[in-house]
C-alpha positions as CSV (number, residue, x, y, z in Angstrom):
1,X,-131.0,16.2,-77.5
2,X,-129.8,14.7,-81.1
3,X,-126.3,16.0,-79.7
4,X,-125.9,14.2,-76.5
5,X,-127.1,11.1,-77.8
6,X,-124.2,11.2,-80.2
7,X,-122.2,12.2,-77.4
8,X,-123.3,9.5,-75.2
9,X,-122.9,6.2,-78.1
10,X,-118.8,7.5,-78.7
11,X,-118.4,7.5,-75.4
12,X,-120.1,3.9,-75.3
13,X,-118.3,2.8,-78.5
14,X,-114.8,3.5,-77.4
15,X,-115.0,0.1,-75.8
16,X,-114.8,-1.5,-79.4
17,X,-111.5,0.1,-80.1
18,X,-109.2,-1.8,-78.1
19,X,-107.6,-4.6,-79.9
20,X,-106.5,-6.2,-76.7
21,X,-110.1,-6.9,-75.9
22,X,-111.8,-9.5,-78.5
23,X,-114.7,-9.1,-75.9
24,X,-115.5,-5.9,-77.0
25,X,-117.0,-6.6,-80.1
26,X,-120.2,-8.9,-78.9
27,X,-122.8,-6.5,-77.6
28,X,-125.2,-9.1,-76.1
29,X,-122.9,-9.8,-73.7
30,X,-124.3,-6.8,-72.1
31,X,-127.8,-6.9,-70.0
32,X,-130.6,-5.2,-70.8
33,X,-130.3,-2.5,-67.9
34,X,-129.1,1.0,-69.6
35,X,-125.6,1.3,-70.5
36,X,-124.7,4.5,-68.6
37,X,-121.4,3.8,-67.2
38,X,-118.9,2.5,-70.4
39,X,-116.4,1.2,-67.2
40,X,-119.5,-0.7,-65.6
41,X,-120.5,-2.1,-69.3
42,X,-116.9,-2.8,-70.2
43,X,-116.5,-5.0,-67.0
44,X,-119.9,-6.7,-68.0
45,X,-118.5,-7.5,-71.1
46,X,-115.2,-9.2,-69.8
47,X,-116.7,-11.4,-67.2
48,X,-120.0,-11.9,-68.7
49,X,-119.5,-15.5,-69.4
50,X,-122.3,-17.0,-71.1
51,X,-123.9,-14.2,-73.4
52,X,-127.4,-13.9,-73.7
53,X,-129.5,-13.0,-77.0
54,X,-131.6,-9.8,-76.9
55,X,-134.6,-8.3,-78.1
56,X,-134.7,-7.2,-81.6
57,X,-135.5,-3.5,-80.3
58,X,-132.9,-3.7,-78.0
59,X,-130.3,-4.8,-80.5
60,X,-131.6,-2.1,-83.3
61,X,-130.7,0.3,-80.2
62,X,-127.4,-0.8,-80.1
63,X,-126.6,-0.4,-83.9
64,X,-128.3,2.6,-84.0
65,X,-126.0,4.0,-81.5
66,X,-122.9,2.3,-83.5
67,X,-124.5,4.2,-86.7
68,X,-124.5,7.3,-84.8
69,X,-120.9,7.1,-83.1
70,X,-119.4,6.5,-86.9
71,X,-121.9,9.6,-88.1
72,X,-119.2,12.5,-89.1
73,X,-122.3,14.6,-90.2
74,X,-123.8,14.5,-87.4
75,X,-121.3,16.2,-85.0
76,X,-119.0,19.1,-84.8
77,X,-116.1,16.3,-84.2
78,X,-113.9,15.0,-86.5
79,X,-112.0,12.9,-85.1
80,X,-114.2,9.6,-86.1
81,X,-111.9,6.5,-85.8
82,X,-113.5,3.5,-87.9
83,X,-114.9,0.7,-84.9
84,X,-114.4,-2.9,-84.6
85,X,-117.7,-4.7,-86.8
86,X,-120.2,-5.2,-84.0
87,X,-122.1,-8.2,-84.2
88,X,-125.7,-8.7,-81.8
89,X,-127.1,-12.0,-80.7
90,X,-131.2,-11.8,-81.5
91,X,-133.4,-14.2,-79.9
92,X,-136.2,-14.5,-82.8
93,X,-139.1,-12.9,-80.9
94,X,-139.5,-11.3,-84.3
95,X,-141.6,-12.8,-86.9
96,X,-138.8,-12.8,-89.2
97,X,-136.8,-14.9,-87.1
98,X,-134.0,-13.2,-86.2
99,X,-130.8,-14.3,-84.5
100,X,-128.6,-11.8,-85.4
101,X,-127.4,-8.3,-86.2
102,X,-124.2,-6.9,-87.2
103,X,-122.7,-3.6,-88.6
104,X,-119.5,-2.5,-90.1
105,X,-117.8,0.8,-91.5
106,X,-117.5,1.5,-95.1
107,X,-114.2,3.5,-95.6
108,X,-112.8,5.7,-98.1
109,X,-108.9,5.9,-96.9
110,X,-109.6,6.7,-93.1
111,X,-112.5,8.8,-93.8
112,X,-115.9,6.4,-92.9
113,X,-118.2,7.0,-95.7
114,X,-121.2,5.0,-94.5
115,X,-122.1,1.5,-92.4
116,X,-123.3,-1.7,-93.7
117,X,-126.1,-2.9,-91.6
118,X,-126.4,-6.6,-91.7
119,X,-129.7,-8.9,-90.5
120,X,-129.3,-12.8,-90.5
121,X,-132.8,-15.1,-89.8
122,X,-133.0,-18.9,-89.2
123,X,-135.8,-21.5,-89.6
124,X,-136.3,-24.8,-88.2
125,X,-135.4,-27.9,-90.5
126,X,-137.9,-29.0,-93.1
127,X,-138.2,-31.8,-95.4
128,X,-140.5,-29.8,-97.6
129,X,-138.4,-28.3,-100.5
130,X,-141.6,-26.2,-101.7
131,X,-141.4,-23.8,-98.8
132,X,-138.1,-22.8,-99.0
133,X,-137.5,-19.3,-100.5
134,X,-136.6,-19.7,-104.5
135,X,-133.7,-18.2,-106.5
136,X,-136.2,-15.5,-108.1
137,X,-137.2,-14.7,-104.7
138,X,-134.1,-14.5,-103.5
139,X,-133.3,-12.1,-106.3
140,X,-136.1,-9.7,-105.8
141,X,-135.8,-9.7,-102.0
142,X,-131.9,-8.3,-102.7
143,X,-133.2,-6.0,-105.6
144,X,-135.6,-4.3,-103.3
145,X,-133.3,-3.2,-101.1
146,X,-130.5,-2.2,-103.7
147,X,-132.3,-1.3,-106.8
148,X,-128.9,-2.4,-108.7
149,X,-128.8,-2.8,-112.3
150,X,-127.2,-6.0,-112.4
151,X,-126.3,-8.9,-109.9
152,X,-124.4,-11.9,-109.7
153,X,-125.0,-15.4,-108.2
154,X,-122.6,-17.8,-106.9
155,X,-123.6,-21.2,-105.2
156,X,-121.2,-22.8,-103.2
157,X,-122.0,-26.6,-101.1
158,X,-120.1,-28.7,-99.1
159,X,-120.3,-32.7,-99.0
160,X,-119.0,-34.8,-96.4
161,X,-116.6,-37.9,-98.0
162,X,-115.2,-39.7,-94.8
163,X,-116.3,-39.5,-91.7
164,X,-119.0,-40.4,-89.0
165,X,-121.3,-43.3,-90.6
166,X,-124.8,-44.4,-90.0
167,X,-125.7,-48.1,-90.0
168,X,-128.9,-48.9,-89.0
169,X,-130.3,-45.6,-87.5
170,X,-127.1,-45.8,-85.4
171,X,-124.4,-42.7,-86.0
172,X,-121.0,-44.4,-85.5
173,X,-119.0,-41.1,-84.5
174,X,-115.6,-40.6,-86.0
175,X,-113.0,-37.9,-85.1
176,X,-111.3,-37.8,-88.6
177,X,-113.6,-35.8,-91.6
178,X,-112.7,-35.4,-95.3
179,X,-115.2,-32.9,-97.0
180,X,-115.5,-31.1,-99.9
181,X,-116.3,-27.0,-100.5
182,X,-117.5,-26.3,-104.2
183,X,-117.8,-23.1,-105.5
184,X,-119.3,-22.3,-109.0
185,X,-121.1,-19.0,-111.1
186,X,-124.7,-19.3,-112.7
187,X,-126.5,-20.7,-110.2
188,X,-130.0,-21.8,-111.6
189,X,-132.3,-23.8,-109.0
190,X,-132.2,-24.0,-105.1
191,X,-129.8,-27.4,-104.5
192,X,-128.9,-28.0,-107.7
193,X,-126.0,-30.0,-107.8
194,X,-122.7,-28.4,-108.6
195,X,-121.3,-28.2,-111.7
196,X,-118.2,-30.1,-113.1
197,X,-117.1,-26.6,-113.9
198,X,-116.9,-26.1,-110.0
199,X,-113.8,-25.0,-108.1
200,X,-113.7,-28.1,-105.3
201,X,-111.4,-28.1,-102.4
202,X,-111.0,-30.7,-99.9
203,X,-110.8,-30.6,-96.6
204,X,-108.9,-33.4,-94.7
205,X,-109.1,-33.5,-90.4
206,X,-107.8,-36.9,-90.0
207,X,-107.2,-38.6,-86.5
208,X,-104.4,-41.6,-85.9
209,X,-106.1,-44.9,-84.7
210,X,-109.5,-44.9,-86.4
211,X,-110.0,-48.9,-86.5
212,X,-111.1,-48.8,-90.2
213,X,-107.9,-47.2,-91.4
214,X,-105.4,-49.5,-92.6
215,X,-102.6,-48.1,-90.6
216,X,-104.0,-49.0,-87.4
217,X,-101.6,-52.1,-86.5
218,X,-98.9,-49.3,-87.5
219,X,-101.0,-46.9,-84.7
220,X,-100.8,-49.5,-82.0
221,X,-97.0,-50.0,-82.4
222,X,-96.6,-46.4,-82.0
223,X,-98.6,-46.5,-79.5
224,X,-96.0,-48.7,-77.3
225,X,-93.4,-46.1,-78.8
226,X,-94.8,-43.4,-77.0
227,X,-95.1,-45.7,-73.9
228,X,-91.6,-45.9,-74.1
229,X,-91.2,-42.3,-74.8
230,X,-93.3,-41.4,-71.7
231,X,-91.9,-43.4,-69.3
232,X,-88.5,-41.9,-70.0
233,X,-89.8,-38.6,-69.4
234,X,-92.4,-38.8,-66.5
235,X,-90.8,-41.9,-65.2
236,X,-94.1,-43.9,-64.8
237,X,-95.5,-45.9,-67.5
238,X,-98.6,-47.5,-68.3
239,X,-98.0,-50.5,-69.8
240,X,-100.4,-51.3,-72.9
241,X,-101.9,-55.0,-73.0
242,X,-99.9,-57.6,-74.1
243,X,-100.7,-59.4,-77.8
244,X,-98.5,-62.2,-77.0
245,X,-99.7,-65.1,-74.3
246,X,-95.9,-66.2,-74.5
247,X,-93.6,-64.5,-72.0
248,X,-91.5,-61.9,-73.7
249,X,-88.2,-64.1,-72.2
250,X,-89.5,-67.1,-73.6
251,X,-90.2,-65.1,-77.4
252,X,-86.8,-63.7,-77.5
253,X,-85.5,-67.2,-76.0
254,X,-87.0,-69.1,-79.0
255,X,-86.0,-66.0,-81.5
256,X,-82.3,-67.0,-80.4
257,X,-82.4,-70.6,-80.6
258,X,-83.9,-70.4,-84.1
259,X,-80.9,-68.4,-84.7
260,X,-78.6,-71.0,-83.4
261,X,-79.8,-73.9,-84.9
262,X,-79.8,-72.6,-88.2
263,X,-76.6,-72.4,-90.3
264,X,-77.1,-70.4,-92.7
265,X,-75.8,-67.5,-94.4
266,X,-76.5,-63.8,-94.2
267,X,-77.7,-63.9,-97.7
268,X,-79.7,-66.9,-96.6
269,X,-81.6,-64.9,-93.5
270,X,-82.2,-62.2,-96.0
271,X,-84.2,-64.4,-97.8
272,X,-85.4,-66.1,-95.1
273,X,-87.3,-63.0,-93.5
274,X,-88.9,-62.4,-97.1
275,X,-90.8,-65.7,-97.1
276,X,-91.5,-66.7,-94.0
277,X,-94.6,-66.4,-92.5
278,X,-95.2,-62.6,-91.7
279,X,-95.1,-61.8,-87.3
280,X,-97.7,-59.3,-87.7
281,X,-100.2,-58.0,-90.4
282,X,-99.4,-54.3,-91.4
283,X,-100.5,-52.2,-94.2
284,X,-97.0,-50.8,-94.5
285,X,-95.2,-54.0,-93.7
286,X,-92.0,-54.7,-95.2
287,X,-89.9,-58.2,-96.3
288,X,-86.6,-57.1,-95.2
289,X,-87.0,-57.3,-91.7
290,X,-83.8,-57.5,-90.2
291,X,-83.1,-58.8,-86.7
292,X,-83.1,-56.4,-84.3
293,X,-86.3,-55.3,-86.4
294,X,-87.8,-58.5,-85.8
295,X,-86.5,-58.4,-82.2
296,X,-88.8,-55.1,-81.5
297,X,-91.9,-56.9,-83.2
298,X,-91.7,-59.5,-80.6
299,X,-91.3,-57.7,-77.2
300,X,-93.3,-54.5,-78.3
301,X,-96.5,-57.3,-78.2
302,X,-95.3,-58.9,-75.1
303,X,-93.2,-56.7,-72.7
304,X,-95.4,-55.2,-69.5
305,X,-92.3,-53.9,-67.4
306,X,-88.6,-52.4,-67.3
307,X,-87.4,-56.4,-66.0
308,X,-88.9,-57.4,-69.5
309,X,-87.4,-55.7,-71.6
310,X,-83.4,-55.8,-69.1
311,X,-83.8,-59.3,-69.5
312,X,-84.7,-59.7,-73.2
313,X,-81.7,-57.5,-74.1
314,X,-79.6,-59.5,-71.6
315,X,-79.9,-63.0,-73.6
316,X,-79.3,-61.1,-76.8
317,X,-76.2,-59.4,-75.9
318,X,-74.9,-62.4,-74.3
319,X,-75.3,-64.3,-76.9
320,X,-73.8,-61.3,-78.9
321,X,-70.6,-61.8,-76.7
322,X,-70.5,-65.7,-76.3
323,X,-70.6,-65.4,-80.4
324,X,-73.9,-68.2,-80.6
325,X,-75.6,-65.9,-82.9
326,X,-74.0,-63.8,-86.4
327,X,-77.3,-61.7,-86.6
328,X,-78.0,-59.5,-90.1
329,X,-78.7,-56.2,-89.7
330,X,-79.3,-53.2,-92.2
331,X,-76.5,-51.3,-93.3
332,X,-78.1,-48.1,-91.7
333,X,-79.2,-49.1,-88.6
334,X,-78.6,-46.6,-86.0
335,X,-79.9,-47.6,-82.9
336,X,-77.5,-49.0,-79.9
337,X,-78.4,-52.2,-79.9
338,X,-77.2,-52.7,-83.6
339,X,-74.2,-51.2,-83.0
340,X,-73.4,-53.6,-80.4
341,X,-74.4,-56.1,-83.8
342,X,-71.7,-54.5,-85.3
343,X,-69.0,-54.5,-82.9
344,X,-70.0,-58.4,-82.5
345,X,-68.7,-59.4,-85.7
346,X,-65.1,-58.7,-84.6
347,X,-65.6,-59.9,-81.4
348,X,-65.2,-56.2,-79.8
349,X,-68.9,-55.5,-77.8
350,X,-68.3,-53.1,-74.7
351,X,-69.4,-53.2,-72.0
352,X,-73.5,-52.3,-71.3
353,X,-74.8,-51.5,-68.3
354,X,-78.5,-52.4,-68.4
355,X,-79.7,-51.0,-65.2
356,X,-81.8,-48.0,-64.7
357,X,-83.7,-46.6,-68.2
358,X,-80.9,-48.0,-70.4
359,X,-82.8,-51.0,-71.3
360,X,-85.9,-48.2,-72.1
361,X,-83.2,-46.3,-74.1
362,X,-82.2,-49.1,-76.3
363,X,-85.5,-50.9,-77.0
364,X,-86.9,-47.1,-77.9
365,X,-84.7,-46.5,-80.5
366,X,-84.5,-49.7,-81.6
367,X,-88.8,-49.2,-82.2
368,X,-87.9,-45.5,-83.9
369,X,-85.4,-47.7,-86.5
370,X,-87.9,-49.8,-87.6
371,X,-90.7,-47.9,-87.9
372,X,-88.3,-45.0,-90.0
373,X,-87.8,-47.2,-92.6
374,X,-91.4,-48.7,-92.4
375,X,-92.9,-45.1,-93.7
376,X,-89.6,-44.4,-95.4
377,X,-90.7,-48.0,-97.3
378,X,-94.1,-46.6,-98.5
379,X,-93.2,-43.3,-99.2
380,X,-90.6,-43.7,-101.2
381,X,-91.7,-47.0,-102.8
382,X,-95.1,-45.0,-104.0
383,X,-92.6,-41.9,-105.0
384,X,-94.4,-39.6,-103.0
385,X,-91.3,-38.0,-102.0
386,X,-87.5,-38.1,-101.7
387,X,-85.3,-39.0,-99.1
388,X,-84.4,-35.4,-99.3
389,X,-87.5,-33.9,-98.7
390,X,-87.4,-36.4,-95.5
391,X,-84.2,-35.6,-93.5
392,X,-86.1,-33.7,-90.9
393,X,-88.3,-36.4,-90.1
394,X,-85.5,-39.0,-89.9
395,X,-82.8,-37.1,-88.0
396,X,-81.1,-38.9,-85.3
397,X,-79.2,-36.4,-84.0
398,X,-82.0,-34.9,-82.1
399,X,-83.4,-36.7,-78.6
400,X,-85.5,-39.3,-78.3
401,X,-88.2,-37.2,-77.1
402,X,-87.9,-35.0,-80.2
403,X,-87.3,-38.1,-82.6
404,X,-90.8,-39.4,-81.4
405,X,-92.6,-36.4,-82.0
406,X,-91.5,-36.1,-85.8
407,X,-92.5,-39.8,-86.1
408,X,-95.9,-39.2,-84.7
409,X,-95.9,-36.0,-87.8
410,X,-95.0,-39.2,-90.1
411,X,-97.7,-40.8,-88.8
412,X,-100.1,-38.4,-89.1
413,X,-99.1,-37.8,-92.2
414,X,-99.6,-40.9,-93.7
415,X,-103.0,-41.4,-92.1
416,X,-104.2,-38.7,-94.4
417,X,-102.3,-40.3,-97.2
418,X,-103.4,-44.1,-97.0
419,X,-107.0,-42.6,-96.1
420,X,-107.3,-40.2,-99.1
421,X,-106.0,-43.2,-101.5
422,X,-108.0,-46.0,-100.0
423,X,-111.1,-44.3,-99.5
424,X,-111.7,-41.6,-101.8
425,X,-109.0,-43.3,-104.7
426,X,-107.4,-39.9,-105.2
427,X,-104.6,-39.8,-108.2
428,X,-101.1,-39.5,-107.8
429,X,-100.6,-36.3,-108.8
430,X,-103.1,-35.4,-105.8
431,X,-101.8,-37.2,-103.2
432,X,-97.6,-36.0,-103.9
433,X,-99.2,-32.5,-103.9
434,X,-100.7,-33.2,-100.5
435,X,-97.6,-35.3,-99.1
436,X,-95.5,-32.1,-100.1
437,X,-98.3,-29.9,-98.3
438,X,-98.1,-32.2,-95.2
439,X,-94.4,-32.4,-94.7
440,X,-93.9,-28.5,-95.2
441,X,-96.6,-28.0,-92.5
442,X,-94.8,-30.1,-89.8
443,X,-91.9,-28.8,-90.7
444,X,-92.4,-25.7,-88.2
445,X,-95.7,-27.0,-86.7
446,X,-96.5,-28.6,-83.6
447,X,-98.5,-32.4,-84.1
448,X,-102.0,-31.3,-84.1
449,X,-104.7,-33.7,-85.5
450,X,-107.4,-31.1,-85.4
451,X,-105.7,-28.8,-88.3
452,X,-107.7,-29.3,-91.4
453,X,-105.4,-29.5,-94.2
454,X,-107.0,-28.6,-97.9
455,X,-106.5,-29.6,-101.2
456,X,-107.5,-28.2,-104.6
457,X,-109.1,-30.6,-106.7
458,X,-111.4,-31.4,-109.6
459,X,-114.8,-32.1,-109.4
460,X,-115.0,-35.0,-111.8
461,X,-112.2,-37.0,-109.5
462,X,-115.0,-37.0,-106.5
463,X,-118.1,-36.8,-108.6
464,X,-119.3,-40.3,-108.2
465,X,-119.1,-39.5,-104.3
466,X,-121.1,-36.2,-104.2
467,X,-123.5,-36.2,-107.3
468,X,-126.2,-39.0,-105.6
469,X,-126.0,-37.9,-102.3
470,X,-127.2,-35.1,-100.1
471,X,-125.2,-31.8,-99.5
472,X,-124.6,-30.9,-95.9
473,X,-124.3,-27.3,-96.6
474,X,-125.5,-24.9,-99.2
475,X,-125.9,-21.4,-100.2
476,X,-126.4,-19.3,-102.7
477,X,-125.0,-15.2,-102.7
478,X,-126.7,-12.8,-104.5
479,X,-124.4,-9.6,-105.0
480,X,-124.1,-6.4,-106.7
481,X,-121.7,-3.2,-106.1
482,X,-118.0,-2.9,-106.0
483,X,-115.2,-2.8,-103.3
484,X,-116.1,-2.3,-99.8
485,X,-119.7,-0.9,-101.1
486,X,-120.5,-4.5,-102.4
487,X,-123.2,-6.1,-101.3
488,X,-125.2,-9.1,-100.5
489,X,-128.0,-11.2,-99.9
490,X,-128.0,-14.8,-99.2
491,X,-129.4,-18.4,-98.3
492,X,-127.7,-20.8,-96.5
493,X,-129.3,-24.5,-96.4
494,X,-127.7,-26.7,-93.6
495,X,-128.2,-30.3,-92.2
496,X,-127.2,-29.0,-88.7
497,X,-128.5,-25.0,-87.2
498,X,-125.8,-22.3,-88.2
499,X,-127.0,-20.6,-84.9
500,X,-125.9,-22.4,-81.8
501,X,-127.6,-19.4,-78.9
502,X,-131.2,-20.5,-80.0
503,X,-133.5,-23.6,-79.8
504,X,-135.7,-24.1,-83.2
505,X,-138.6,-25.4,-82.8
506,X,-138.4,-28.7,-85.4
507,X,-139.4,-32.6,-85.6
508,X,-135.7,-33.1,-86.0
509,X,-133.1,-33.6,-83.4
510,X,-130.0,-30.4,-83.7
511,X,-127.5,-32.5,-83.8
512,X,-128.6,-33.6,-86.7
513,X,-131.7,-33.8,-89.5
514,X,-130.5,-36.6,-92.1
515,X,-130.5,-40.5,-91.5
516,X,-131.2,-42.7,-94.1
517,X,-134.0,-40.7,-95.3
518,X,-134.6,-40.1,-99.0
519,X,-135.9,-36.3,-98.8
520,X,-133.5,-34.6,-96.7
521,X,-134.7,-31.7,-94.1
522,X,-132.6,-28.4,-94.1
523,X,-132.4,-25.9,-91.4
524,X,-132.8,-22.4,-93.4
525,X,-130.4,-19.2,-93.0
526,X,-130.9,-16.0,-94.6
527,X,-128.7,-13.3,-94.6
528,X,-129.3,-9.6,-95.6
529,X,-127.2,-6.3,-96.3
530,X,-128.6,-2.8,-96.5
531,X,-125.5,0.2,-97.3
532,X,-126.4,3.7,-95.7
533,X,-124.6,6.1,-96.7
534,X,-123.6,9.0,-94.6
535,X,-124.0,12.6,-96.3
């Protein structure tokens, strides 16, 4: 009988084997009918697609066949391969609480030596820090099942910096996050507060256009860049509101007889555009505007169609050709329109066709020029980096598709700068370590403002962020053993359940447990590890 039980979990088992099929691994995606057929409960498992937790007893069943398959002893075989860990949803019919169980080999080479069988229980969120478990409890509750002769403790939390804000009851959502992992040895009381001693890393998920970041003018000029960038590629375009009430005509109209009726000297408009009033407040704005900088500031607030902008280029180049302006421009400038600029001062400007997405063309890159040297401004000014370190980003000899996407990385990047120095007052030292971090990442990765890019620092830089308030995670790990025969017992204290497959039955909504309150409630997590070895 013993025999074709045996018999009957490897031939279940051999499901988990497949690395091509993820699926395999999750047991509860099975239903609680038996499991006779392995092709019938494989194609449960792949179409299955909203997995069900199961009984404790049921899911005991299933590790006790996974114990069994891995079992050398225990049949005339030996042929065991080591399986996939096998993880079952619980649905806490127990009185523990349970909402999982899992299991894994323990190897020795390609030999398995024994499983580790793991049990994890939940509580609803309380406010009442008596009846959660203590660190002396924790310690006999691992002791009992390991009998080791020594442990160690290690508490680890995590604090959140920047990010979704409450005012007045109300939770003002945010998609950015900066928070904060700590790790430390010699834990001594259930939330303490971590040590200065602490390893700390932060965690940064920013995203562009949060309207209490001080780049977002910068966010809504590149905004109308990729409008521009868009239309060229779809060929539709949804034009963003206009800032301006004036016409964008009219603007460029009164831009050019400005120009016209003032005699002055290059050196003279240099000076000019460093005192006079400033067009547009901008965290990274700069004094040296040059013209067909200050041209782009104008129409990118007024412009609502392709005839806008073909008939704002048309005065300029005109008056390009007819010689009524002498415009200064930076020596670098790249973009067509500047060249034309060029070729003006020796009365040589060809020809320009502004039909069809020519006018698009020109205006885009004159947009890419200015806002180039805007981040190149800040970043270099604050010696963050080198012009060097910055030659992918400011390449001109890709498209103008691709020359907007590495902008949009610049962006990006110094959303996360500007927010980690404004808000959280980081050093220097931290934030050119993190510019270095950001610009090697985008480097060979696609724009993505959901990566979470971390950075090691001390705890005494943050301290007077974390050391008053509440910790939205926290655990402490009891541990004894070595290698893959360690093992573990745990707590885990959470403002938010770690389970997502179960309701808990609390005063507290799920989505969250802390407001203003001054005694915080925690959701409770414990997770246990027993080793058997096999003979």
């Amino acid at each position: 009988m013993c025999s074709k039980i045996i018999s009957r979990a490897k031939e279940f088992f051999t499901i988990l084997r497949d690395p091509g099929d993820e699926q395999m691994s999750e047991a509860s995606n099975l239903s609680d009918g038996d499991a006779d057929d392995a092709n019938d409960s494989a194609h449960v498992l792949q179409t299955e697609m909203g997995p069900q937790p199961l009984s404790v007893m049921k899911a005991r069943q299933f590790l006790s066949w996974y114990t069994l398959s891995q079992n050398a002893s225990m049949s005339a075989e030996d042929t065991n391969l080591p399986l996939y860990p096998l993880w079952v949803r619980c649905d806490m019919s127990d009185p523990a609480g349970t909402t999982w169980f899992g299991a894994e080999t323990v190897c020795v080479g390609t030999k398995v030596t024994g499983v580790k069988l793991y049990s994890i229980t939940s509580k609803g969120s309380t406010a009442d820090k008596q009846s959660l478990t203590t660190l002396e409890e924790l310690k006999q509750e691992h002791k009992k099942r390991h009998h080791p002769s020594s442990v160690g403790i290690k508490g680890s939390a995590r604090f959140s910096l920047f990010g979704s804000t409450v005012v007045e009851n109300t939770t003002i959502e945010s998609q950015s996050s900066v928070t904060v992992d700590f790790k430390w040895s010699h834990v001594e009381s259930i939330l303490e507060t971590p040590p200065l001693s602490s390893t700390a890393t932060l965690n940064i998920k920013i995203a562009s256009g949060d309207m209490r970041s001080p780049m977002f003018e910068m966010y809504r000029e590149l905004e109308f860049l990729q409008t521009l960038a868009d239309g060229l590629r779809t060929g539709e375009t949804e034009w963003m509101e206009p800032l301006e009430s004036t016409s964008p005509v009219n603007l460029t109209k009164a831009y050019l007889e400005e120009l016209q009726n003032t005699a002055k000297t290059l050196q003279d408009q240099a000076l000019k555009s460093e005192t006079e009033t400033p067009i547009f407040n901008s965290f990274l704005e700069r004094g040296d505007l040059d013209f067909v900088e200050q041209l782009w500031v104008r129409m990118r607030k007024s412009v609502t169609s392709y005839q806008d902008i073909g008939d704002c280029l048309k005065l300029v180049i005109d008056a390009l050709r007819y010689g009524d302006i002498k415009p200064w421009i930076h020596r670098d400038s790249s973009s067509s329109l500047s060249k034309l600029i060029l070729q003006s001062y020796h009365q040589q400007i060809e020809h320009v066709s502004l039909t069809g997405f020519t006018p698009v063309n020109m205006l885009l890159e004159m947009g890419l020029d200015k806002m180039r040297k805007d981040y190149i401004n800040y970043l270099i000014g604050e010696e963050l980096t080198t012009l060097n370190h910055l030659c992918f980003y400011l390449s001109t000899e890709v498209d103008l598709q691709e020359q907007v996407i590495r902008l949009r990385k610049l962006h990006h990047l110094l959303e996360i700068i500007v927010t980690c120095s404004t808000f959280l007052g980081l050093p220097y030292d931290r934030l050119f370590l993190l510019t270095q971090l950001c610009l090697q990442h985008y480097r060979t990765s696609p724009y993505d403002e959901e990566h979470e890019f971390k950075l090691q620092i001390k705890p005494a830089l943050i301290s007077h962020f974390y050391q008053k308030e509440h910790p939205i995670l926290w655990g402490v790990e009891v541990s004894s053993g070595h290698g893959p025969r360690e093992v573990r017992t745990s707590l885990h204290l959470s403002d938010r359940p770690l389970v997502d497959h179960v309701i808990f039955e609390t005063d507290y909504p799920n989505e969250t447990v802390n407001g203003d309150s001054e005694d915080p409630a925690f959701f409770s997590t414990m997770a246990y590890c027993s080793l058997v070895n096999f003979a």
